[in-house]
C-alpha positions as CSV (number, residue, x, y, z in Angstrom):
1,X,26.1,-2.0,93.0
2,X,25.8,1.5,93.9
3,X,24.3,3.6,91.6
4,X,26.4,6.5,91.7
5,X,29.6,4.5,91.0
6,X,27.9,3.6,87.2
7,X,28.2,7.2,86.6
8,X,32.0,7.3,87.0
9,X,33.6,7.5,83.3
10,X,37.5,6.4,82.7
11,X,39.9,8.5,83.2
12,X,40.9,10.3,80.1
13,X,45.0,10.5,79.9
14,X,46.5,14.2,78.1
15,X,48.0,13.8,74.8
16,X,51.8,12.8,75.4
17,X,54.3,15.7,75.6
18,X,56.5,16.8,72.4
19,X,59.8,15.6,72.6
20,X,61.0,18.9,73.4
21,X,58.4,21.1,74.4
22,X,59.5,24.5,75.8
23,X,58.2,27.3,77.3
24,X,58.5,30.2,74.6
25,X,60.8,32.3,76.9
26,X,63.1,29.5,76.7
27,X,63.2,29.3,73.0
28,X,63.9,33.2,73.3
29,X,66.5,32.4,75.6
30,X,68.0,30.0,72.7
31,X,67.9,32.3,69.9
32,X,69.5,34.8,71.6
33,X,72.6,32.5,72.7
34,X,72.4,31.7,68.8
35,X,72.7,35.0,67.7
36,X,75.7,35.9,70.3
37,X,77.5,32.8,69.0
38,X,76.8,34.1,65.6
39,X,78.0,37.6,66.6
40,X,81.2,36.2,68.3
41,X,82.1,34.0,65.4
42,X,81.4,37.6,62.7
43,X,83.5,39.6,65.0
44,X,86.4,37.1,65.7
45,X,88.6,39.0,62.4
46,X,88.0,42.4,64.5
47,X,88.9,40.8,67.9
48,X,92.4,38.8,65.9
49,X,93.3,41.8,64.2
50,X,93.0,44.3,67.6
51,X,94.8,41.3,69.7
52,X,97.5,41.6,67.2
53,X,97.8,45.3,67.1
54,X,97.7,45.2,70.8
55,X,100.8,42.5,70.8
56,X,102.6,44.6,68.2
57,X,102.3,48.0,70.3
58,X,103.0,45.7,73.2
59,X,106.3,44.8,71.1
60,X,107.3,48.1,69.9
61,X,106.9,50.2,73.2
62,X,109.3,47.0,75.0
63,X,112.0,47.2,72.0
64,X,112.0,51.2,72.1
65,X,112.8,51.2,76.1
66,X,115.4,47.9,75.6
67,X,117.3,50.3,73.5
68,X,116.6,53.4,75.7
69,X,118.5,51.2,77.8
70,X,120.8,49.8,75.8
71,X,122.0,53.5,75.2
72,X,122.3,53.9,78.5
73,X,124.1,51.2,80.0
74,X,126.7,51.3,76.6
75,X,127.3,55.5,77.2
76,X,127.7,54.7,81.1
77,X,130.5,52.1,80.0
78,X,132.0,53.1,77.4
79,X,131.5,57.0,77.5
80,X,131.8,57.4,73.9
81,X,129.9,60.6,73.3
82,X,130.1,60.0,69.5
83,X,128.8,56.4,69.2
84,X,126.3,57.9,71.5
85,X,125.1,60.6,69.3
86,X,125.3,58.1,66.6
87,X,123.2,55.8,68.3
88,X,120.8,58.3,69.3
89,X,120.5,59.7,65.8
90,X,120.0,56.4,64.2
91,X,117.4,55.5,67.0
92,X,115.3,58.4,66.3
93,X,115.1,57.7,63.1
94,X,114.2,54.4,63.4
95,X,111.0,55.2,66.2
96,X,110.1,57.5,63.7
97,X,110.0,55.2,60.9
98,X,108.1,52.5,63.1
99,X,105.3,54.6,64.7
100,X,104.9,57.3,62.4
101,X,103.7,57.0,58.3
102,X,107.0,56.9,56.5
103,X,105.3,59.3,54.3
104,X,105.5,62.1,57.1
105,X,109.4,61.1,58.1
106,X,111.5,59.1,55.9
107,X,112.4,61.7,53.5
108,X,113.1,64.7,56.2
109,X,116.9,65.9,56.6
110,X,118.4,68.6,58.4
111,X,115.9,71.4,60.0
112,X,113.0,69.7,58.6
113,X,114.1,66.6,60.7
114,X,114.0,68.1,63.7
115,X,111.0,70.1,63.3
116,X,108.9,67.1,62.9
117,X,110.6,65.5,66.0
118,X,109.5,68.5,67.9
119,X,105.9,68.5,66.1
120,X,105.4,65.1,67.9
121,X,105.7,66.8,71.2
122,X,101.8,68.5,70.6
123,X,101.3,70.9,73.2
124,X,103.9,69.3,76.0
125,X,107.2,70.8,74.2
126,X,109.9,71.4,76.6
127,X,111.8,74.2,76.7
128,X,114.9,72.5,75.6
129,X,114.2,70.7,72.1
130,X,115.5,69.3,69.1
131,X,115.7,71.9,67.1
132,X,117.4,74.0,70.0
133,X,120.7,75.6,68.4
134,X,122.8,73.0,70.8
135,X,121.0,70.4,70.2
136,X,120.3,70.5,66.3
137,X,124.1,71.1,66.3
138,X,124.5,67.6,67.5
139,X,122.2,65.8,65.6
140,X,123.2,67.7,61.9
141,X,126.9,68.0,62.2
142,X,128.6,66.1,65.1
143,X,127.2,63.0,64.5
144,X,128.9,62.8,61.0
145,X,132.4,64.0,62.3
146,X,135.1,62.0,63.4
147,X,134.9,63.5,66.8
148,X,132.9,65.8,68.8
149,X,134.3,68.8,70.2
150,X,134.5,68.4,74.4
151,X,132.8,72.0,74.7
152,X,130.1,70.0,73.2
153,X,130.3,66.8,75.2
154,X,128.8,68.2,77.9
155,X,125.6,68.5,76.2
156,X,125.7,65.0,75.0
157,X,124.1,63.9,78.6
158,X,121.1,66.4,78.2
159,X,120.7,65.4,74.9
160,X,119.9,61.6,76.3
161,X,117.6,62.9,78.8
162,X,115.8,64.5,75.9
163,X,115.6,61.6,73.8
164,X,114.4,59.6,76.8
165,X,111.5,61.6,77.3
166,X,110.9,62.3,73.7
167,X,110.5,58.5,73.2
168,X,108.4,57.7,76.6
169,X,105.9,60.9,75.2
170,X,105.9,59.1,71.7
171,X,104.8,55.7,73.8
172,X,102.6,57.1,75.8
173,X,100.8,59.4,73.1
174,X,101.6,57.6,70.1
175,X,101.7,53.8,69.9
């Protein structure tokens, strides 16, 4: 036999791998999936409670310009200028109460009123408001009287166009 092959030794096997045996960057990797599933599932109240405000907004702005419209299309039928006025007083009312605290609106009558609908203008007030001498007239007296005087129908239509933009300015700004 050849004398240099009774120097060859066995051949020594490595210990058997771990079951699971990962590079550290991988079990980095893992604990940081971990702790974004973790923050996911801590922040899902937040992320309900903003989807539902979201849908609410959604819901408010589509049922404040359905009865914009609704206005609209009844005035252009019927062209009742008091169930108009009416409608538009009750509308105002009823925006205010939804967007606004009802500690700010639900008890205001008469000037106050419509001072705090022109408040919610900011700095974009028109030149014709609410508390206009034409306009307050409207919404104080003629919407409470059994019918509106026709030198005062006129301004029913402006009055409309004011409430329309009043209540796209409170969407846009405000809910």
């Amino acid at each position: 036999m050849n004398p240099s092959l009774q120097q060859l030794k066995d051949i020594h096997l490595p210990a058997p791998e771990a079951w699971w045996h990962l590079a550290w960057g991988w079990w980095l990797l893992c604990f940081l999936l971990m702790l974004c599933v973790l923050g996911i599932w801590l922040a899902m109240p937040r992320i309900k409670a903003y989807i539902r405000h979201y849908q609410e907004r959604k819901a408010i702005k589509r049922d404040i310009q359905g009865e914009l419209e609704n206005m609209r299309t009844m005035y252009e039928e019927n062209h009742d200028s008091l169930v108009l006025l009416r409608s538009i007083s009750i509308f105002l009312r009823r925006v205010s109460l939804t967007v606004f605290e009802r500690s700010k609106s639900a008890g205001l009558i008469e000037d106050a009123w419509l001072r705090f609908l022109d408040q919610q203008w900011g700095d974009d007030v028109p030149q014709e408001c609410f508390s206009d001498d034409i306009n307050a007239h409207l919404l104080k007296y003629d919407a409470y009287k059994g019918e509106i005087d026709k030198d005062m129908r006129i301004n029913i239509d402006n009055m409309l166009i004011l409430v329309e933009k009043w209540a796209n300015h409170v969407i846009k700004y405000h809910v």
